[in-house]
N, C-alpha and C positions, 0 to 999 in steps of 0.2 A: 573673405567674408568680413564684414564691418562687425565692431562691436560693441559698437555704439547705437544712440538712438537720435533718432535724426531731427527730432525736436526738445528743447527745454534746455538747462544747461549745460556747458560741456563735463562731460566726465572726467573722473578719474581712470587713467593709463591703466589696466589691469594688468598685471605680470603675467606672461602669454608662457603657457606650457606647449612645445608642439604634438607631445602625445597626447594633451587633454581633448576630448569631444568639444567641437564646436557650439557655441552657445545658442542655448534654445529661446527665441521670443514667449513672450509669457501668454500671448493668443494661442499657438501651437500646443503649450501645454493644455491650457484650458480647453481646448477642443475635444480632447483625448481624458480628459478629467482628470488634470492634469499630469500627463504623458503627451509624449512626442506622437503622428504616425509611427515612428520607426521604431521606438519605442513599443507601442501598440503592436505591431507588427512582429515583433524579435517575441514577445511575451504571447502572444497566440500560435507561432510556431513553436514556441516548447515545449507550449501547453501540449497542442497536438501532437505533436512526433512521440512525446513521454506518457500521452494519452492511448498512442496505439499501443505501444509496448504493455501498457499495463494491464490491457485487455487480450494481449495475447498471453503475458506471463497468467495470467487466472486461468484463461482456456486452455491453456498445455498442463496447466498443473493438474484440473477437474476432469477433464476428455476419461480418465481412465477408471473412475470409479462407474462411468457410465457404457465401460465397455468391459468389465472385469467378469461380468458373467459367461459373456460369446467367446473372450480368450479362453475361459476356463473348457469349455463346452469342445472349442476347436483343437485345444492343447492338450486336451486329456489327462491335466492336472489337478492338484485336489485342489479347493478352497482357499486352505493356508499357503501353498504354494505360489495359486493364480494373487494373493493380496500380498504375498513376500515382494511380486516383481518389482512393484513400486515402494518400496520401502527406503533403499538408500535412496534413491533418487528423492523422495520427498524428506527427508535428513539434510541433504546438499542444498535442497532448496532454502532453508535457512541459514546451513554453516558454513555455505557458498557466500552469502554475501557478505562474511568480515574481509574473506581478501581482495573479495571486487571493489570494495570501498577504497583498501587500502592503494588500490592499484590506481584506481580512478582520483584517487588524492594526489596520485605521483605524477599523473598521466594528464587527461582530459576525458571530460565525461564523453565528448560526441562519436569519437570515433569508436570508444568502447559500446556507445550502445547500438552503434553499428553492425558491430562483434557479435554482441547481442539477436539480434533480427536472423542474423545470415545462422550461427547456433542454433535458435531457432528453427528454421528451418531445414540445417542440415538433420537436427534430432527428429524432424517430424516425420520425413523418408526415413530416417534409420528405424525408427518404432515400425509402421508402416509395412516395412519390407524384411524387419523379422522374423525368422520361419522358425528357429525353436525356442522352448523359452530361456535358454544362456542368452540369446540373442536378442533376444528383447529383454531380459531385466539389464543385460549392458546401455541398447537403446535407451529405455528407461531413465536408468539413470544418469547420460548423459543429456536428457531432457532436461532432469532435475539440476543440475549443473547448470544448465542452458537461462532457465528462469529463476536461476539464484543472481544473476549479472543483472536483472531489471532493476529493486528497488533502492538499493545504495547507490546506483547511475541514474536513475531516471529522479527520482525526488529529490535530488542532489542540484540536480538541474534547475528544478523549478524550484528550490529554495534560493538559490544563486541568481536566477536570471528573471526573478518577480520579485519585484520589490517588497519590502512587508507588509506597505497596508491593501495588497490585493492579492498577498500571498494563500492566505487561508482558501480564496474562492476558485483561487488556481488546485490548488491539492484538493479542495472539495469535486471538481472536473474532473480532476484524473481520479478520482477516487472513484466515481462510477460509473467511466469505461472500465474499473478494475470490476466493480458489481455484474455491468455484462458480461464480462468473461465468468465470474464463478455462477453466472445463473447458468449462461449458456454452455458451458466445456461440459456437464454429465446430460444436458438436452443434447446436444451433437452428438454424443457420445451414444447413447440410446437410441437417437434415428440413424445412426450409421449401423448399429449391429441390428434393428428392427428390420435394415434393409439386406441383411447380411455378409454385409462387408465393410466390418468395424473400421478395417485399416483408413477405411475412406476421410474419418474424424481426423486424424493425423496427416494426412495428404493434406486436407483442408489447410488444417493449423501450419503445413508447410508452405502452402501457396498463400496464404492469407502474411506468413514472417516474410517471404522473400518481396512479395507487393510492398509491407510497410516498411521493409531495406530499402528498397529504392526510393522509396518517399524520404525518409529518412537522407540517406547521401546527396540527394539532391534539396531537399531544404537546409539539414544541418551545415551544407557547405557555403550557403548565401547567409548565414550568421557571421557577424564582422570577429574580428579577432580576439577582442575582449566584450566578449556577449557577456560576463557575467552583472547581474545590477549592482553587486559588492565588490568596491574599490579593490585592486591586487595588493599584497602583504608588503610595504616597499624595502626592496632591498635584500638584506638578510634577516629583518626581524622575525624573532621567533611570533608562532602559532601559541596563541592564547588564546583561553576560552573569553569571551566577552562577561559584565556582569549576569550572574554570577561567576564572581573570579575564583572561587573554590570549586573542587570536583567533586562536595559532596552532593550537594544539591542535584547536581547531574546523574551521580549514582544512584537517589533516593528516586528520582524522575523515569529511570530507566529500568529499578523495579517494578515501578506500580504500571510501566508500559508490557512488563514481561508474565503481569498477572490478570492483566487486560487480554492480552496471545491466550492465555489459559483460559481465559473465561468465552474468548472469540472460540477455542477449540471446541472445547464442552457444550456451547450452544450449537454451534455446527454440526455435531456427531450426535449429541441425543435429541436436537429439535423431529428431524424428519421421521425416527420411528416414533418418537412422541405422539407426534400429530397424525400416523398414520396406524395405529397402535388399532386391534378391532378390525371393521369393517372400513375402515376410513384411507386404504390405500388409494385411492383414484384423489380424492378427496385433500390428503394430504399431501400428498406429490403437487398438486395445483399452488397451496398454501405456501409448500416450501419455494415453489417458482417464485410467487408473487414476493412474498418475503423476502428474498436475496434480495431479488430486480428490483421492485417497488421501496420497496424497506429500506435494502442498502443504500439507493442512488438517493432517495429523498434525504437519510440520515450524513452523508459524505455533504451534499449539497448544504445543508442547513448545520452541519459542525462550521465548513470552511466560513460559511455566511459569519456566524455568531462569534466565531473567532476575533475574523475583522472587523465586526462592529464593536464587541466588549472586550476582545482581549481573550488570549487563550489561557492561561491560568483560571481565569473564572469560570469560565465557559467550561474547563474540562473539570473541574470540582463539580460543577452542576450535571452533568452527564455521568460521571461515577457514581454520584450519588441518589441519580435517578433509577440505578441497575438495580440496586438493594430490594427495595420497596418491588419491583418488577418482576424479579427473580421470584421473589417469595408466592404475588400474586400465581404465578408462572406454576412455580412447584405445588402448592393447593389445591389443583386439579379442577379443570372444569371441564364444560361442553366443547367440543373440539373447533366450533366456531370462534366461541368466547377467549379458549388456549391460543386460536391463531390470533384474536385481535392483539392480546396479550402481547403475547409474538412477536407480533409487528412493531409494538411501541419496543419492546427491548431491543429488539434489530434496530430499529432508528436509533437508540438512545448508543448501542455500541459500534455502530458505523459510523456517525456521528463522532465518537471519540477519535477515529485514524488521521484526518485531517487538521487537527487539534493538537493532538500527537505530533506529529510532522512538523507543525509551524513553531510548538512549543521547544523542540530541538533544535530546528533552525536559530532560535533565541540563542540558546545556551553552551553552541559548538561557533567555532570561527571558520569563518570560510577555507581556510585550507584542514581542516578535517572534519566538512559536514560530509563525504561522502563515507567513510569510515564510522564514524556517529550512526548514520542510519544503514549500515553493517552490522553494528552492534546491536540495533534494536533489533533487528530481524533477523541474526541467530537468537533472539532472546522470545521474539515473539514468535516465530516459526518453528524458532528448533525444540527451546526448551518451553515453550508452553504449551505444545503437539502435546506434552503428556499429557494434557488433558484427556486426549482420547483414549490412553489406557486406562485413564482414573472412571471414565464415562464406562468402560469397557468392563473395570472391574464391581463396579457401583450394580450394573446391570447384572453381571453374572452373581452379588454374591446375594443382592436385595432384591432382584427382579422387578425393576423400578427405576426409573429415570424420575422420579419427585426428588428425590434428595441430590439430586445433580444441581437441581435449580437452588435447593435451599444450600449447596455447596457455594453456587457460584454469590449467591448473597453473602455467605462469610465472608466473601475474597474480596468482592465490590466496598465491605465494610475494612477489611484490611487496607485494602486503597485508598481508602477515604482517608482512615489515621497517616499514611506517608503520605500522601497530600497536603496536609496539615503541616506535616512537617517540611514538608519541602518548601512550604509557601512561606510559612516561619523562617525557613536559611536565607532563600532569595531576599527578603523584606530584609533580614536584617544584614544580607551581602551588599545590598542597595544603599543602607544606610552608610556604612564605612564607607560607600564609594564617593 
């Protein structure tokens, strides 16, 4: 292949690397805005193959809150029993993913999320085909295991294999096929025990992993050998963090993501008896659908957006500091219409933030330990910010009131805001030295 141009001057001889990519015409890129087809083509299969996973990791993790009742009923267990089953497993689903990162740092993302689909699948038979309950909280919890391998491998991917300025709208995509999975996994879950045969949810979720394995093996294997859009480390150079070249700022970054998990828990666990509180159980179950589905996909969709156009430090100061003012309207109480519009704007404003999150990490970790990095957020945001639902749990039992939940989570949103501040202040002033 020439590489040269066949009219105007002769060129300059370029020093020809043989492992480098062959050079692209500047029409090819401009076609693609500016990207190659193949190019184009490498970044919409990542997007999809990490797009399905993240729709099944939500559906396997939700399916069981929406069949917790028919287990309880067929099991002849009490309450705390039939909600013990899933307990470790949703623990692993957080603390699972610092060694999948780490493994996926040593390893390669593709095959692992391989691993991932067929897991998957095997756990969705195993829940499925449990007949007492040791055997399904084992099941269980090799689920949770199962969907702790998706988000340090899959958004690992699509940090690595989307370049940064269309990184944001790629994470905002996968961000909701993640929102269909947690709207639909307690929907399935309730039409399958409506029909009386709950197991049927997890057959699904099984047939549904082993379909996207095979889409998976057969697309991730026509990805060329260094699919990733960030140059390899040459040689033996050590892994650095890029500016910022300190790990405070990463630290400070990685709190205010772990009190974001908390404030994502807390809304999650008191929104739906919130709205459903009274007369309003039909009513509020509709609210809560639309809110995930609608709420979530619109807010992933418009973080990634806003990202890429202004830059995610800005973008995510302006979304934490939307929560504040939101929370509080939220906890003041209103008409159950007026709470869900409510609702909706704070579910946009904190789905919205995931995507934001994700591109903002990609910044601040080097290619050989973004998969590790987004391990860490997600025991941070999974494991240790789930407390919120004891804090939800206990709020209700000791106040009989889910208001002060909201005006909880406005503390937290204002906490944010001060390590933001400060975080913005390290980076600025890392940037300067640099």
């Amino acid at each position: 292949m020439s590489l040269f141009s066949s009219a105007g001057p002769e060129p300059e001889i370029a020093h020809l690397d043989p492992d480098a990519p062959p050079s692209i015409p500047p029409s090819a890129r401009a076609a693609e805005g500016g990207r190659t087809p193949e190019e184009a083509d490498r970044e919409w299969l990542i997007v999809k193959v990490t797009s399905l996973g993240h729709f099944l990791c939500h559906l396997g993790e939700l399916i069981f809150p929406g069949v917790m009742v028919a287990i309880h009923d067929e099991m002849q267990i009490s309450r705390a029993e039939t909600a013990d089953l899933a307990v470790l497993g949703y623990m692993l689903f957080g603390a699972g993913a610092l060694p999948v990162g780490l493994w996926a740092d040593r390893w390669d993302n593709r095959p692992i999320l391989v691993i991932y689909f067929i897991a998957m699948a095997v756990a969705g038979v195993a829940v499925a085909t449990a007949t007492t309950p040791l055997l399904l909280f084992v099941a269980l919890t090799f689920l949770g295991l199962a969907t702790s391998m998706y988000h340090p491998v899959g958004l690992a991917m699509i940090s690595l294999g989307v370049p940064a300025p269309r990184r944001g709208r790629a994470l905002g995509i996968n961000g909701v096929s993640g929102s269909f999975g947690i709207a639909l996994g307690p929907a399935l879950g309730l039409a399958a025990s409506w029909l009386g045969f709950w197991q049927a949810a997890y057959l699904c979720l099984a047939g549904l992993s082993a379909i996207a394995g095979i889409i998976a093996c057969v697309d991730l294997r026509s990805l060329p050998k260094q699919w990733s859009a960030e140059p390899a480390p040459a040689g033996n150079e050590p892994v650095r963090f890029p500016p910022p070249r300190t790990l405070a700022p990463l630290v400070i970054l990685l709190l205010v993501m772990l009190f974001a998990g908390f404030n994502y828990r807390c809304l999650m666990t008191a929104l739906p008896a919130y709205l459903s509180a009274g007369d309003h159980l039909i009513l509020g179950g509709v609210y809560i659908f639309l809110i995930t589905l609608v709420g979530g996909s619109i807010g992933q969709l418009l973080g990634g957006f806003l990202a890429d156009r202004w830059g995610a430090r800005r973008i995510y100061l302006f979304l934490v500091a939307a929560l504040a003012p939101l929370s509080l309207l939220l906890g003041a109480g209103s008409e159950v219409n007026v709470a869900a519009a409510i609702a909706a704007l704070l579910a946009i404003a904190m789905f919205a933030q995931q995507p934001v999150e994700n591109s903002l990490l990609a910044e601040c970790t080097s290619r050989g330990r973004r998969s590790v990095s987004y391990g860490v957020k997600f025991v941070l945001t999974f494991g240790v910010g789930a407390l919120g639902a004891a804090v939800v749990g206990r709020i209700w039992q000791d106040f009989n009131s889910f208001n002060l939940v909201f005006y909880l989570m406005a503390a937290v949103s204002c906490l944010m805001i001060a390590l933001l501040a400060l975080y913005l202040s390290r980076t600025r002033t890392a940037s300067e030295n640099t």
